[in-house]
N, C-alpha and C positions, 0 to 999 in steps of 0.2 A: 617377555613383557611387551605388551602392546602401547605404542607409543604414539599421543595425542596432540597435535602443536593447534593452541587456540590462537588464531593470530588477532583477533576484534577482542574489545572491550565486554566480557560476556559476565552475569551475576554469576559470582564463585557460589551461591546457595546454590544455583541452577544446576552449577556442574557438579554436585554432589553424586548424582550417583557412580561418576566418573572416580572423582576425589578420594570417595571410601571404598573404592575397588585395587584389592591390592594385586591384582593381576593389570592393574594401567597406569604408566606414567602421564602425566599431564604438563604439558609444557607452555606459560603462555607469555608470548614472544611473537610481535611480527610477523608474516612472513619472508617478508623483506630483508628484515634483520637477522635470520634464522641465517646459519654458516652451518647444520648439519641436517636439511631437508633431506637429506637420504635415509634419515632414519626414523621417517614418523610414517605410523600407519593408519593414520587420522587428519583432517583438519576441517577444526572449526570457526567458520566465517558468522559475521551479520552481512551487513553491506558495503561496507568499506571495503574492505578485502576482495580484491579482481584475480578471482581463479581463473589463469588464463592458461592457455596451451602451453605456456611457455614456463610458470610456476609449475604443472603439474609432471610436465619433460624434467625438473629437477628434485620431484619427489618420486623417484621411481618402485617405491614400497607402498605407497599410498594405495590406500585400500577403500576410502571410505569419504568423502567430506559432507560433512553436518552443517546448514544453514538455519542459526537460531531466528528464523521469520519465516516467513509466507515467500517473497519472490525472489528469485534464483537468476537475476538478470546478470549481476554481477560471476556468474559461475556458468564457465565453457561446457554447457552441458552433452552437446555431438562430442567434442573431443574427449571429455569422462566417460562418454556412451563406451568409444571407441576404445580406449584404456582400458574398459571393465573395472570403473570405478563407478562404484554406487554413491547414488547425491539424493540425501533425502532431507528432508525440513519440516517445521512446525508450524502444518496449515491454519489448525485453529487457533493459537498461543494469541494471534494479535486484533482477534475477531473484534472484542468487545471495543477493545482501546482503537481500532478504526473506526469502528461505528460511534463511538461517541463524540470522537475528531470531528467529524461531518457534521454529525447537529451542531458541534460549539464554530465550526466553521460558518454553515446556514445560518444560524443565529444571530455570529457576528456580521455578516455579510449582511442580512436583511435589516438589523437593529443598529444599524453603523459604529458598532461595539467601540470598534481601533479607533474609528477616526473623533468620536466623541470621547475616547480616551486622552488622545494627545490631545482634543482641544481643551481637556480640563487640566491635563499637565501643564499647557502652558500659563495656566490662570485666567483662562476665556471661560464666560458663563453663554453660551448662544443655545439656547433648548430649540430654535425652530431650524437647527442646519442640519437637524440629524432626524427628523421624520422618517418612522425604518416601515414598514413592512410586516404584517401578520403573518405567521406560517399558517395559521389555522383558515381553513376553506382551500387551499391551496393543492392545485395538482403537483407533485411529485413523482418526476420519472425517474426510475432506478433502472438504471441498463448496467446489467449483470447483479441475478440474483441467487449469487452462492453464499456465503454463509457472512461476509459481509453484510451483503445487499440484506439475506433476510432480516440481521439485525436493525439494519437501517427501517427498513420498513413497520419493526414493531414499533421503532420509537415514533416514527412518522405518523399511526395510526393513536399516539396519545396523543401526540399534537392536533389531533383530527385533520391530518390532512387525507385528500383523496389518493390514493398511490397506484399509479399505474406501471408497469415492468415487462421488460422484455430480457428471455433468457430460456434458449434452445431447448433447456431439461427440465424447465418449468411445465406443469401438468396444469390442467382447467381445475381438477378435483383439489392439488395443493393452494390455488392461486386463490381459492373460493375458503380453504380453513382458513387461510392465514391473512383474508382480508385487502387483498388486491386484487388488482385488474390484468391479468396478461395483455399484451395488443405486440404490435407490428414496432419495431424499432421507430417507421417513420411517422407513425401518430404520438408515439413520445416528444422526439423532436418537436411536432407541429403544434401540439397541445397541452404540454408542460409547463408548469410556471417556473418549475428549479428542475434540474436534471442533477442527478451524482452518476458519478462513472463506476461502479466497481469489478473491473476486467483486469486481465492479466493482461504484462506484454507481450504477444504475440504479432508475425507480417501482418496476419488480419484483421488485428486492434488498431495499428498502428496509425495516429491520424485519423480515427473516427470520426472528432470533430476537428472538420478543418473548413475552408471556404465554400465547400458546395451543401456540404450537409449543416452548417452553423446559416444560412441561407433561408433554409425551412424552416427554423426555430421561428419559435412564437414572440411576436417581438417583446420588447421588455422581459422575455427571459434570464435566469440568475443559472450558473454552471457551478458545480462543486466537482472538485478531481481531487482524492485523496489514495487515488488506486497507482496508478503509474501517467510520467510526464511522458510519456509516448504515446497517451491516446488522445493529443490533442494539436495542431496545429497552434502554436503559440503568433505565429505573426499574421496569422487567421486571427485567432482569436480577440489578436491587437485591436485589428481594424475593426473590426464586430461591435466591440468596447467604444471607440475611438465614435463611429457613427451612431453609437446609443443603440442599435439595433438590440445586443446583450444589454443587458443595465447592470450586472455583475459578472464578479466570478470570485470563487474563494479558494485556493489550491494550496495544496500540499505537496505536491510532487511538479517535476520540470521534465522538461526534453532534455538538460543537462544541468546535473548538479555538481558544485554549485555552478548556477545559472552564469551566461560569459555576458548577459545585461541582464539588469535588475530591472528595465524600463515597464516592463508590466507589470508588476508588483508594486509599481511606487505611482501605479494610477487610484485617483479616487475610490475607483471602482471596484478596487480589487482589495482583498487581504489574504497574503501570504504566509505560511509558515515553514521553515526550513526542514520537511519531509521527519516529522516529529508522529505520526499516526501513533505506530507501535512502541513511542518513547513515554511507555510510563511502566511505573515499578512493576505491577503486579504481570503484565506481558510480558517484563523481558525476562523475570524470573519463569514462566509459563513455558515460552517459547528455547530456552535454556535447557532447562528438566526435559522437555521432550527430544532434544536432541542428543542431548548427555545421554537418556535412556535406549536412545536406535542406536549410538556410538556403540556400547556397554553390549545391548545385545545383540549387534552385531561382531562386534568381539567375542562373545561366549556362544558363536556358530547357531542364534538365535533368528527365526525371520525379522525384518523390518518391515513396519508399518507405512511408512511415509516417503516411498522413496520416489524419486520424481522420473527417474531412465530405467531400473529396472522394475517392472509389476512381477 
């Protein structure tokens, strides 16, 4: 019997191919709380769950862990290398539900959505304190355009805005079907009205924008980061804010969740949401099924598709 501990909150539909496999138990319990990790040949995380060297030293049958989302920050991927533990995940499951994050993030950001929200909860009528911002005519720079970014893009292009993008595996001949501009990361920067981030975390993501490159930005620039709180200099960012140079910023993800100050999140300028991108039904059921299904055929000595340390 091949034996599967979900320690994260995961859609039981999702896990179905698992569930109706009678050659797999499925166990879902913590891993924290688990008192027989010697006997699981599986584990399946979201992002709560810190696969670390030292969880995986105490599952020493482990054979496999499953991340039902896109990034693997949270999972010791050298040390799995090293174990010969295969770690694969579900790149596409949270495309759509990211990309639509981001416009309703732009949107509120530019149409002062929140703050003219509470000011009608409080029973203020002021229509001239919330004057937003058109998206339409507007340059949009997407830095990183993988399967995020191109969603972003199409939507950007019914807003008629103008979309420029920078990303190493980007071709002239794709850039030109799908209605963008390739250029140089620093003309993004320099001539973007909104920038969105969508990169992974990686040493050479890390702090993209921080104070020398938030510097070149176009002034009255607005920043959208719905990808990871590591590709931004936050107490950059502050100051950027603070001297009006940015005139927004609307994020979904932090340098550390949850954040140890709320202080930039609770400026005017900013609207926050507590790293909710991939938190809608039909993703997490998405990104579920597809890791239920590499567990499964990985168990029945079948290739995997998705696996992040072994190709």
């Amino acid at each position: 019997m091949f034996r599967v501990l979900v320690s994260d909150k995961i859609a039981k539909e999702g896990l179905s191919p698992l569930l109706e496999s009678d050659q797999i138990a499925v166990v879902e319990k913590n891993v924290n709380a688990a008192d027989d990790l010697d006997t699981y040949d599986a584990l399946l995380v979201r992002s709560a769950t810190k696969v670390t060297d030292e969880v995986m030293s105490k599952m020493p049958n482990l054979k496999i862990i499953g991340r039902a989302g896109v990034g693997v920050d949270n999972i010791d991927i050298p040390a799995a290398t090293k174990r010969g533990i295969n770690v694969v995940n579900a790149p596409a499951g949270n495309t759509i539900a990211t990309a639509e994050l981001t416009f309703a993030l732009m949107l509120a950001l530019t149409r002062k959505v929140c703050r003219a929200n509470e000011s009608i909860r409080n029973e203020e009528w002021n229509r001239s304190a919330f004057q937003g911002t058109e998206l339409y005519g507007k340059t949009l720079g997407i830095i990183g355009f993988g399967r995020i970014g191109k969603e972003v893009a199409k939507r950007a292009r019914a807003f008629q805005m103008n979309v420029i993008t920078c990303d190493p595996l980007l071709t002239e001949e794709e850039a030109e079907l799908r209605g963008v501009t390739r250029c140089e990361r620093a003309e993004i920067l320099r001539t973007a009205d909104i920038i969105t981030l969508h990169l992974p975390a990686t040493p050479e993501t890390k702090n993209l924008l921080n104070a020398e490159t938030l510097q070149t930005t176009k002034p009255g620039v607005m920043i959208i980061n719905a990808a990871r709180g590591s590709l931004i200099d936050e107490v950059a960012l502050k100051h950027y804010l603070e001297i009006g140079h940015v005139a927004g910023a609307a994020m979904d993800v932090y340098t550390q969740e949850p954040p140890e100050s709320y202080d930039l999140v609770k400026m005017d300028q900013v609207v926050g949401t507590p790293h909710i991108a991939a938190s809608t039904k039909e993703a997490q059921l998405k990104v579920a099924f597809v890791v239920a299904e590499e567990v499964l055929n990985f168990a029945n000595g079948k290739p995997v598709e998705n696996s992040v340390n072994f190709k």
